[in-house]
C-alpha positions in Angstrom: 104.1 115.4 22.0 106.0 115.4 25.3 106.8 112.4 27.4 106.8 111.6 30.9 108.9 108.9 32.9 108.8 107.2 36.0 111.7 107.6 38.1 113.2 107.4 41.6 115.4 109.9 43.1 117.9 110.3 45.7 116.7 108.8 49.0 115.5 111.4 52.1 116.2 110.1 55.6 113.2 110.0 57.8 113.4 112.4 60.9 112.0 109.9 63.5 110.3 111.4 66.5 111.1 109.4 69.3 109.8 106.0 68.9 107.1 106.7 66.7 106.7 107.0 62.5 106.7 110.5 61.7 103.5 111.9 60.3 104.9 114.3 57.5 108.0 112.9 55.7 110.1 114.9 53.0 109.2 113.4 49.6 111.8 115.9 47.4 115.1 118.2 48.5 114.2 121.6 47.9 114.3 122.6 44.0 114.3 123.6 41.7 117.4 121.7 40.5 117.6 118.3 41.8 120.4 115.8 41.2 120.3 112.3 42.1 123.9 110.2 43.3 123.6 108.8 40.2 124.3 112.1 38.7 121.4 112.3 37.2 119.3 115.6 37.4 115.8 116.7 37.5 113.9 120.3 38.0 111.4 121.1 40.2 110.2 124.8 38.9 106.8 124.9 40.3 106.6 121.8 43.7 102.9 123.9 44.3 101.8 122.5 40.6 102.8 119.2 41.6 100.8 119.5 44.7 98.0 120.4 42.6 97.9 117.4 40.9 97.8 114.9 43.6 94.8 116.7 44.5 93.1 116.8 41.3 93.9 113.2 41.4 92.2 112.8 44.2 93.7 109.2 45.6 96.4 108.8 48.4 99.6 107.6 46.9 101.3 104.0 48.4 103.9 104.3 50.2 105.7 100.5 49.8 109.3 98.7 50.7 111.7 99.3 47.9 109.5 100.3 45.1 107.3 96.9 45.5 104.9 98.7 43.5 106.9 99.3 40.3 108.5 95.9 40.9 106.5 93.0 42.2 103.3 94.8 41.7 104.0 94.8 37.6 104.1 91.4 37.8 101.1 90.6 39.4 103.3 89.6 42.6 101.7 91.0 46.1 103.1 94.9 47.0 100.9 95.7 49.8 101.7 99.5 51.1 103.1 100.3 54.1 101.5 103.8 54.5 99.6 106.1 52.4 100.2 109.7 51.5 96.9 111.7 52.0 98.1 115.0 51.6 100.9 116.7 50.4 101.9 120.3 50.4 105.4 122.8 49.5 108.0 123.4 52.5 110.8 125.6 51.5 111.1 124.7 48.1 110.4 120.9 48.9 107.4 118.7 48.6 106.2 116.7 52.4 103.7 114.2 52.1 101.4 113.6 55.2 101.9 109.8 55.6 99.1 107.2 57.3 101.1 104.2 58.4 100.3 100.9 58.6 100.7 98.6 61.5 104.2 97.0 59.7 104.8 100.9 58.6 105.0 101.9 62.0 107.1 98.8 63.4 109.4 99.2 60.3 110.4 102.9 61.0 110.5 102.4 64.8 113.0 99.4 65.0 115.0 101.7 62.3 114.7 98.7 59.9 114.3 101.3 57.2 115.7 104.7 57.4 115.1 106.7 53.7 112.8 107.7 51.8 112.8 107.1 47.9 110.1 109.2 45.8 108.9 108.5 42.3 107.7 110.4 40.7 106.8 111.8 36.9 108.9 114.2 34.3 108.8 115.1 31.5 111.6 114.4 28.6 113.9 115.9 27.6 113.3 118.6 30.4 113.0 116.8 33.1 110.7 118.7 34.6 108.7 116.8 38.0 105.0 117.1 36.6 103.3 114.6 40.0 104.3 112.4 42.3 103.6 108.6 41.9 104.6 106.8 44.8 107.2 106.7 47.3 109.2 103.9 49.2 111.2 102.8 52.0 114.6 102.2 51.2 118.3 101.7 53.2 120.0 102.0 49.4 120.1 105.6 48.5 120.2 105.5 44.8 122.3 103.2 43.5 120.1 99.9 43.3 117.4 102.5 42.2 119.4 103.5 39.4 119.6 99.8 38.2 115.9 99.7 38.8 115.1 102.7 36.4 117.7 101.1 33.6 115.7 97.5 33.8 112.2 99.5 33.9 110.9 102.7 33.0 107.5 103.4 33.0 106.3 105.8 30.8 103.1 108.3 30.0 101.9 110.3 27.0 101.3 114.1 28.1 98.2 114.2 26.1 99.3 117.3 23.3 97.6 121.0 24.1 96.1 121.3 21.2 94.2 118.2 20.8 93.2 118.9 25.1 91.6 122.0 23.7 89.6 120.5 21.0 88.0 118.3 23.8 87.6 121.1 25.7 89.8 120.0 28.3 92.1 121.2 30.6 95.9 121.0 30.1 96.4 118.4 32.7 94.1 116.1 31.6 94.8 112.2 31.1 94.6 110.0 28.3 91.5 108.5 30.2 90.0 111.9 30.5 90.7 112.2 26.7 89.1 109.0 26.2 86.0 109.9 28.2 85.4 112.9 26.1 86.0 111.0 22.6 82.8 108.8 23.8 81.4 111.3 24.4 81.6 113.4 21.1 80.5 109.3 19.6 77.7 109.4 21.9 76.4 112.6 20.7 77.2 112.0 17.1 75.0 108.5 17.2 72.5 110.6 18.5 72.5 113.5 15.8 72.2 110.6 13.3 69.2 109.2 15.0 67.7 112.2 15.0 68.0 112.8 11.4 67.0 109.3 10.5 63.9 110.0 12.5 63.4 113.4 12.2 60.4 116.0 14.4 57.8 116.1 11.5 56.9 119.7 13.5 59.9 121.2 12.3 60.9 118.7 9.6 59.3 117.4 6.1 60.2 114.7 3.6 62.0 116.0 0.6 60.2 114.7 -2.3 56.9 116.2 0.0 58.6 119.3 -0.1 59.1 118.8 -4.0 55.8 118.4 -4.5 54.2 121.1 -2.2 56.9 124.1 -4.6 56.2 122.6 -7.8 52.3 123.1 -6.7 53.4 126.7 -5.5 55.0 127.4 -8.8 51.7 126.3 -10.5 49.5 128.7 -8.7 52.6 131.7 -9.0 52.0 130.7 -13.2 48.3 131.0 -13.2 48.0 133.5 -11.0 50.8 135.7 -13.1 48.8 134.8 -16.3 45.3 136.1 -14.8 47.4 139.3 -13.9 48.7 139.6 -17.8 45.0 139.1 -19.1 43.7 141.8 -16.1 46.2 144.4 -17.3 45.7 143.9 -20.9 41.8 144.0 -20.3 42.1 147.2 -18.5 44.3 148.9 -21.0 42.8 148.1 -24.1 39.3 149.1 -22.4 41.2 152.2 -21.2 41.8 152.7 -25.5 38.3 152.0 -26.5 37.0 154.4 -24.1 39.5 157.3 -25.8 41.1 158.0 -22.4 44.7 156.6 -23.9 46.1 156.9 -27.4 46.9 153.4 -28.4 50.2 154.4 -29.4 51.5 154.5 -25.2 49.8 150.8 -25.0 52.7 149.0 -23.8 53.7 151.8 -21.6 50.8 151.9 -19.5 51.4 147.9 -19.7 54.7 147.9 -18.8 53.8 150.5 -15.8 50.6 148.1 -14.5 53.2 145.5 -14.1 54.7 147.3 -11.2 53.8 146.2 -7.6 50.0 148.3 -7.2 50.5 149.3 -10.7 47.4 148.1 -11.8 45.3 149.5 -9.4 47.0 152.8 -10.0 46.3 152.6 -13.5 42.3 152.1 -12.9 41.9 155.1 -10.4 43.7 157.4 -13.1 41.4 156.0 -15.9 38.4 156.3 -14.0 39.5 160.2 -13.4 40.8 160.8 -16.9 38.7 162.7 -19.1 37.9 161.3 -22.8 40.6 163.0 -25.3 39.8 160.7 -28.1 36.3 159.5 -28.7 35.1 156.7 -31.5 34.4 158.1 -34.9 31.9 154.8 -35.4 33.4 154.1 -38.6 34.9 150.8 -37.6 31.7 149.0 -38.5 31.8 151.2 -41.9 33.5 149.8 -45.1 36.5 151.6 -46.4 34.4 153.1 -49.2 31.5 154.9 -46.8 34.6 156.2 -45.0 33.8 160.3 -45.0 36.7 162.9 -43.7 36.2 161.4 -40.0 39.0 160.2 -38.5 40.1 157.5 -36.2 40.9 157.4 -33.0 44.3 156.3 -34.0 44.5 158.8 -36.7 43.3 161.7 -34.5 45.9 160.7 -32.2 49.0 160.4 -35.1 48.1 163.8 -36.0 48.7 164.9 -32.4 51.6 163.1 -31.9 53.2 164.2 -35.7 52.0 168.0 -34.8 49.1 167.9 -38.3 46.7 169.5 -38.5 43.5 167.0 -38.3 41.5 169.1 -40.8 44.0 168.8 -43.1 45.1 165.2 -42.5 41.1 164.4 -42.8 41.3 165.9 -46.7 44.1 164.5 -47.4 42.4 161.3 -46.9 39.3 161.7 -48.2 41.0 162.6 -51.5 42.7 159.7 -51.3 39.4 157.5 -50.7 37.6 158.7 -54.0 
């Protein structure tokens, strides 16, 4: 995760016009490398992003005596501003701020009681690249107390990581507290999901051990109603056999067919059509030793499917019976 420090650079002097405090005053010399007296350095790639963040930040910037702000101010000690910078835009490589001077702003600069500028601003480590300007302040010590200042105190920020400003769905300049703002709000709508499913839209939504009991009925009714489809298909066959218009011996085919979706119903407009091709000899009610050289129905139909001769197979049996 990157960093970000405070820091104050190499002071500006103020252009003065006439008596008066200037209105625009040069915050940064022009980039994009910048080196302070101290011999520290600093880069300034893209002044019109940093210009974009003051305005997304949307607040004017103080504009105080030596860095009262970062000094005094962290210590709960008064920093009142001397001016504020409204607006800000890129001059030849440099970033101006426009400045709104106070009453003690304007009689500082005009009695020349102050004469520089000192900006501070944000970078990030180890590039030390200027991400937005923080404040700026009057100063008559270019640099060197400032560098003792940034050795006592640096201030420091946590460039939120890209990745993680994704996942939030926001943008890559966001803060911490705009990070924050959307964690609450990912809890918020979490504690509502939860409420709903604790107390769930019965139009769209049933208890479970309801929804139990509502398939284990539906199972039920799928048994009995595949049972009184078994005894209907059985019915219709073996009716289909007593009437001679199957052999008995293709029982379980025509079962097995009527067991296909409409297969039943298929089954009863064929049999209805079919002529008789094996009728009742009436000898069922007979006792085996009445028995003539009729045959069965299932014999009649043997002797068609083994290819004999029913004549024959009728003698044969008869022999067999005396």
């Amino acid at each position: 995760m990157a960093r970000t420090r405070y820091t104050q650079i190499q002071a500006v002097a103020l252009n003065l016009e006439g008596a008066s405090a200037p209105e625009w005053i040069q915050l940064t010399p022009s980039g994009p490398d910048i080196q302070g007296r101290d011999g520290r350095r600093w880069t300034l790639p893209s002044p019109e992003e940093v210009v974009a963040a003051f305005q997304r930040h949307g607040a004017e910037l103080p504009v105080d005596i030596e860095h009262a702000t970062q000094i005094k101010g962290a210590k709960g000690e008064p920093a009142p501003a001397v001016g504020w910078i409204s607006d800000m835009e890129v001059r030849d490589g440099a970033l101006w701020g426009c400045v709104s001077w106070t009453d003690e702003g304007e009689a500082l600069l005009s009695s020349r009681g102050y004469r520089y500028i000192s900006p501070v601003f944000a970078f990030t480590k180890p590039a030390g690249e200027i991400v937005k300007m923080v404040s700026a302040a009057l100063t008559n010590s270019p640099n060197l107390q400032l560098a003792a200042l940034n050795s006592a105190r640096e201030e420091e920020e946590t460039t939120m990581d890209k990745a993680v400003l994704e996942a939030l769905g926001l943008n890559s300049d966001a803060t911490a507290a705009d990070a924050v703002v959307a964690i609450n709000t990912l809890k918020e709508r979490e504690t509502t999901a939860l409420n709903r499913a604790q107390s769930p839209d019965p139009e769209k939504f049933v208890p479970k051990d309801d929804y139990d009991l509502a398939m284990n009925r539906v199972r039920e009714l799928e048994q009995v109603e595949a049972e009184r489809t078994e005894e209907a298909i059985n019915a219709a066959v073996d009716a289909a056999i007593e009437a001679g218009k199957i052999a008995p011996s293709s029982r379980d085919f025509h079962i097995a067919a009527c067991k296909v979706e409409g297969g039943l119903e298929r089954f009863e407009k064929m049999i209805e059509a079919a002529p008789v091709i094996a009728r009742n000899s009436g000898l069922d009610d007979k006792t085996p030793g009445t028995r003539t050289g009729t045959l069965t129905q299932e014999e009649i139909a043997i002797c068609r499917q083994l290819g004999i001769d029913q004549k024959t197979f009728a003698e044969a049996k008869a022999s067999e019976e005396q």
